[in-house]
C-alpha positions in Angstrom: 43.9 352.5 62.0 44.1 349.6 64.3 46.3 349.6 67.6 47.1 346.6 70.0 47.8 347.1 73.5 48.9 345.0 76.0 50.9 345.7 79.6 53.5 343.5 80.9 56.0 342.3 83.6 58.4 340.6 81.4 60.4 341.8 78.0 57.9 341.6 75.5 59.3 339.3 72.8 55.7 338.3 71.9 55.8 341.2 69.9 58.4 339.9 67.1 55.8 337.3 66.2 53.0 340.1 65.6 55.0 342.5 63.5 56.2 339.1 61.5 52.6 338.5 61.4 51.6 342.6 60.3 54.5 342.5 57.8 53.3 339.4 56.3 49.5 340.7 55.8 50.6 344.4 54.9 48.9 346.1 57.5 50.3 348.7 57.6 48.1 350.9 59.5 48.5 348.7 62.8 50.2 349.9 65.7 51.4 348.7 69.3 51.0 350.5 72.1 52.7 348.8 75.6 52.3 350.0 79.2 55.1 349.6 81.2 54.9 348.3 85.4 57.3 348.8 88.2 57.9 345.0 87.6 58.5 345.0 84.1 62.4 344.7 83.7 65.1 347.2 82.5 66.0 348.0 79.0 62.5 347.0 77.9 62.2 350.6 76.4 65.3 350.6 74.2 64.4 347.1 72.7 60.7 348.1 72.2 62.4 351.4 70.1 64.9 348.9 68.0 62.3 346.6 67.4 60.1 349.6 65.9 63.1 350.9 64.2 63.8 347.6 62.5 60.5 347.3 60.8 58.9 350.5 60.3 55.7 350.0 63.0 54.6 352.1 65.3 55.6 351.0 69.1 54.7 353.3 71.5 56.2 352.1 74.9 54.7 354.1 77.9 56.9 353.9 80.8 56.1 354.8 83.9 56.9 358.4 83.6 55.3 358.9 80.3 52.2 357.0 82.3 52.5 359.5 84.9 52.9 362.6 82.3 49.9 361.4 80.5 47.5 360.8 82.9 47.8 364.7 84.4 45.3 365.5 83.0 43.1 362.6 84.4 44.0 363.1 87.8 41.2 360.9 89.1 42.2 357.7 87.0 46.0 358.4 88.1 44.8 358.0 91.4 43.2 355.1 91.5 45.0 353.1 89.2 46.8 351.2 91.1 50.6 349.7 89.8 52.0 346.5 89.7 48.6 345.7 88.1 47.0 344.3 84.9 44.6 346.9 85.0 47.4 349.4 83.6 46.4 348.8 80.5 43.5 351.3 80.6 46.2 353.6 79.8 47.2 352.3 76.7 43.1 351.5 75.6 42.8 355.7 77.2 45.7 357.1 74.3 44.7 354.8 71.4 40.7 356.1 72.0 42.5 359.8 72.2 44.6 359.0 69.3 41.5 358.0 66.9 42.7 354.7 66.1 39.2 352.8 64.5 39.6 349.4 66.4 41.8 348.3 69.7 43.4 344.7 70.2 43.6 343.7 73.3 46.3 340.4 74.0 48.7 339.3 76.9 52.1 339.1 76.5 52.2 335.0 76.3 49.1 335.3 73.5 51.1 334.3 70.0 49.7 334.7 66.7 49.5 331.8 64.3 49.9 331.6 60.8 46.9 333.5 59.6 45.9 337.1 58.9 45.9 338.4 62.8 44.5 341.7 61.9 42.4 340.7 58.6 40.5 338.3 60.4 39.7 340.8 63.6 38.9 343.7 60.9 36.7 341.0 58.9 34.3 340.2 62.0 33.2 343.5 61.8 32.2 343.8 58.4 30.5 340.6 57.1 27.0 341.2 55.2 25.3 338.7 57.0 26.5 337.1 60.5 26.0 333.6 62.2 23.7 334.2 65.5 23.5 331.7 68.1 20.8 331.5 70.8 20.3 329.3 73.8 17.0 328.5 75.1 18.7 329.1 78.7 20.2 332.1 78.2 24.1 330.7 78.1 26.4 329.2 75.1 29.6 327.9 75.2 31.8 328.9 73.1 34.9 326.4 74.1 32.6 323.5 72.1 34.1 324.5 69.3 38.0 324.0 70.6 38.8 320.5 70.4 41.2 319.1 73.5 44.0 316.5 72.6 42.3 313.9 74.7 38.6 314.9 73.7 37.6 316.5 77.2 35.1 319.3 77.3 35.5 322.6 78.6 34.0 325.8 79.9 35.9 329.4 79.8 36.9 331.4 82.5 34.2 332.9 83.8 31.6 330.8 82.7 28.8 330.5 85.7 29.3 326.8 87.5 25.2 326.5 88.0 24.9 327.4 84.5 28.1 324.3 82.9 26.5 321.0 82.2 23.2 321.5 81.8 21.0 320.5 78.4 20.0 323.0 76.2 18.6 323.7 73.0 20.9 325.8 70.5 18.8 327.5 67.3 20.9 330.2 64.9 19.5 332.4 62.4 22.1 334.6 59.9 21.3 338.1 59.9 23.0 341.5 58.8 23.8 343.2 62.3 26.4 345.8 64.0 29.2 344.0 65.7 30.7 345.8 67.8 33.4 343.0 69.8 35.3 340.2 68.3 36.6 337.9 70.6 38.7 336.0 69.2 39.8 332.2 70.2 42.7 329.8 71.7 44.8 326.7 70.6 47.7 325.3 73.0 46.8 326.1 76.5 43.3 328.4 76.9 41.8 330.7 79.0 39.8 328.0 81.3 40.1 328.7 85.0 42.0 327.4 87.5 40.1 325.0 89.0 39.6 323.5 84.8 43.7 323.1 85.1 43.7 321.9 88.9 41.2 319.2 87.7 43.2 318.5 84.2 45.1 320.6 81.9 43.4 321.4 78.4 45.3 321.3 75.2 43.4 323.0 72.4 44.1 321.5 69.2 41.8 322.4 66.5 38.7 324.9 66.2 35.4 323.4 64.8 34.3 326.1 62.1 32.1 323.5 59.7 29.5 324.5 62.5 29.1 328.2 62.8 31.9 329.2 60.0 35.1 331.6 61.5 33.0 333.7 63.2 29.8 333.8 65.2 27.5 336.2 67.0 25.8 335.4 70.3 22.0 336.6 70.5 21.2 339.3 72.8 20.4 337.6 76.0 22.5 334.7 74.9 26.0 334.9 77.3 29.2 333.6 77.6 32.6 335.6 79.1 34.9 337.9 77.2 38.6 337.9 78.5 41.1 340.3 77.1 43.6 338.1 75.0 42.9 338.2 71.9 40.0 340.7 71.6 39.2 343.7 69.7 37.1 346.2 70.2 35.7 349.2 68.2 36.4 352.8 68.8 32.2 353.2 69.9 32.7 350.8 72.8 35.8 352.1 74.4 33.9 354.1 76.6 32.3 351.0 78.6 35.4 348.8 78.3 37.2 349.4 81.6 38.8 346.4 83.3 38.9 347.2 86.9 42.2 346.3 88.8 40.4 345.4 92.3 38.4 341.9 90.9 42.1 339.5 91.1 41.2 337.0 88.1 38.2 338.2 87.3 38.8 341.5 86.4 38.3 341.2 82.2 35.9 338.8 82.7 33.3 341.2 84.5 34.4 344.0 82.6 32.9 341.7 79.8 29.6 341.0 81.5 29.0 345.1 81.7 30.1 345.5 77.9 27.5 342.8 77.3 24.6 344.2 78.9 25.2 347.7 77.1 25.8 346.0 73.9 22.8 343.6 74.1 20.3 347.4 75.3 21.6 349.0 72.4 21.4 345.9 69.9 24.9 345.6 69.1 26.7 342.0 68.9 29.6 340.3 70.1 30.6 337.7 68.0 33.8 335.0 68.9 35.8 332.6 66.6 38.4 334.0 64.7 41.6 334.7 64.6 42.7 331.9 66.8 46.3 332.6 68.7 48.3 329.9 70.7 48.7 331.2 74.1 52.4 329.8 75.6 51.0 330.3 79.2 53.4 332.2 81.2 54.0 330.4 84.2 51.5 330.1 87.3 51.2 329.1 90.5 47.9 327.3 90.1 46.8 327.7 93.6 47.3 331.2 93.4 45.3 331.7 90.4 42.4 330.1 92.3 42.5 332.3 95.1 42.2 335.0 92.7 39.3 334.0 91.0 37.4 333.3 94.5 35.9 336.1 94.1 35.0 335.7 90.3 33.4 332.7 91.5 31.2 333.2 94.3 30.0 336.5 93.4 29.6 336.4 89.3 25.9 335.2 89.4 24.8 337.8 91.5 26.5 340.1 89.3 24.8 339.1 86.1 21.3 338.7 87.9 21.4 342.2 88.5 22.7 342.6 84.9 19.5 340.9 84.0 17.3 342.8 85.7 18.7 346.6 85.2 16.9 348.7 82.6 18.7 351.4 81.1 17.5 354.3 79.2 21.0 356.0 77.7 21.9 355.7 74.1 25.6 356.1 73.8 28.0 354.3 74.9 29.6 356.3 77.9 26.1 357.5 79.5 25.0 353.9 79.4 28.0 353.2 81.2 27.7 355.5 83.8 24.1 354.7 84.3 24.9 351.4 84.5 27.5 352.2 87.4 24.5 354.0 89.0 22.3 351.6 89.2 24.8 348.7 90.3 25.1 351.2 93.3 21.7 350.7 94.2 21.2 347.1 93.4 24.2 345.2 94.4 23.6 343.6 97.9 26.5 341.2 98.3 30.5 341.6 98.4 30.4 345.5 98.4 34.0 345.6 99.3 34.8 344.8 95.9 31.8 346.0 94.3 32.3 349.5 95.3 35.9 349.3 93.8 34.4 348.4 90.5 31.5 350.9 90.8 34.0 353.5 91.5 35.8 352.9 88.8 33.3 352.7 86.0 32.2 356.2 87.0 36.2 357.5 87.0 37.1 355.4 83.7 33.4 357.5 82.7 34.5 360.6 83.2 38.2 360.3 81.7 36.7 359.2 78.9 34.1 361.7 78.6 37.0 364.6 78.1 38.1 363.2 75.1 35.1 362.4 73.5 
């Protein structure tokens, strides 16, 4: 069973264009789970129901009152969750993990699907024989080379470390039969590059390169590069370390990303990135705005992942490496505890929430 979650301030229309896409592919164990804000307009509810109604997939639409009915018995997440928030989504990620479903999809509400197999081609990352695996002699891999702009310009992700863009390095690959764990899954139209990318020059994705590494490829452990949260699925064993903490403004996917990849990489799981691609009709932004969000992201990301680095941890499930890893954050991180203790905090709540359903 596969269920895709997303949280949103507008009415969710994006949603026509994946059951079109589930009909289409007969996947008919795929369901959609959406968490409601205090922004997110009236009558959303009753169209989410007609829409299920009308073609026979599951839509479970968690208002705020089934939110706050829900989370009783998590009293601690209730409480620090804060609303108006992208973070609310937790809560749909929290009830599919209860509810057994195998794999979770995350996607924003702006994230369309294109003509392809949306759920074959997530479910397929995770069971090829024998996987693609890049490595970068300095430790970093960008993924965007594969997306081609309309004007030929090159681009980094969100979230990709500024000392670490534009620098030479040398790429080898190997194909091997290894446990994936993530698939993150691509962009065409407008992608996830940051705001200063868009400030500079907007990207238009075109076309994805897969004559290189075919549809999908797996980064080597200590090989990085972000994961965002459109268009990215997850399985059930990692749910337990995949908090996105609502206190990190634009950021807040991308470092709940880095901390999935550290516990992946101890463990000797992959991530892998390519397909399915989706079109993403950004919702609009104030561009300045979206940079003072990401301030944060960007100044305080490298000392982040250095301490990422350097952590050793000694758990061997997902949810105790989690915690640990929240522990020894604690004692590491030096700068921008403000937010760092927001995140820290959270990891150990999301933790413990977690850990009574397990």
């Amino acid at each position: 069973m596969i269920a895709i979650t997303l949280t949103t301030i507008n009415k969710p229309t994006v949603i026509e264009s994946y059951i079109e896409n589930i009909q289409k592919y007969n996947h008919n164990n795929t369901a959609m789970i959406i968490v409601e804000d205090m922004k997110t307009p009236n009558g959303v509810d009753e169209y989410c129901k007609k829409i299920s109604k009308d073609s026979g997939i599951e839509i479970n639409y968690m208002d705020v009152d089934s939110q706050k009915d829900y989370l009783k018995r998590f009293e601690e997440f209730d409480k620090y969750l804060p609303f108006n928030s992208f973070a609310r989504r937790n809560i749909g990620d929290l009830l599919a993990y209860e509810e057994g479903f195998d794999f979770i999809i995350r996607v924003d509400d702006d994230n369309y699907p294109t003509d392809h197999d949306f759920i074959g081609m997530h479910s397929n990352a995770f069971s090829q024989p024998d996987n693609m695996i890049i490595s970068s002699n300095n430790g970093w891999y960008n993924v965007c080379e594969l997306l081609k702009d309309e004007e030929s310009i090159p681009f980094y992700p969100r979230g990709f470390l500024y000392n670490k863009r534009w620098l030479k390095n040398k790429i080898s690959s190997r194909t091997e039969n290894i446990k994936v764990v993530l698939n993150a899954g691509l962009w065409l139209g407008d992608p996830d590059v940051d705001a200063i990318t868009r400030l500079c020059k907007p990207i238009n994705a075109v076309s994805y390169d897969n004559n290189l590494h075919g549809n999908n490829f797996a980064l080597d452990i200590g090989t990085w590069c972000p994961i965002n949260t459109q268009n990215t699925s997850y399985a059930r064993e990692l749910i337990p370390a995949s908090f996105v903490p609502p206190n990190v403004g634009r950021y807040d996917d991308i470092w709940s990303g880095y901390l999935i990849r550290k516990i992946t990489d101890h463990l000797k799981h992959y991530v892998t990135y390519g397909a399915p691609l989706l079109f993403q009709k950004r919702n609009e932004h104030n561009l300045w705005d979206d940079l003072n969000k990401e301030i944060n992201g960007n100044i305080y990301s490298e000392h982040l992942i250095n301490n990422l680095i350097d952590i050793n941890l000694g758990s061997t499930s997902y949810v105790e490496c989690y915690y640990e890893l929240a522990e020894k954050l604690d004692e590491r991180l030096t700068e921008n505890r403000d937010i760092f203790n927001g995140v820290i905090e959270g990891m150990k709540i999301w933790a413990n929430s977690i850990s009574k359903i397990i």
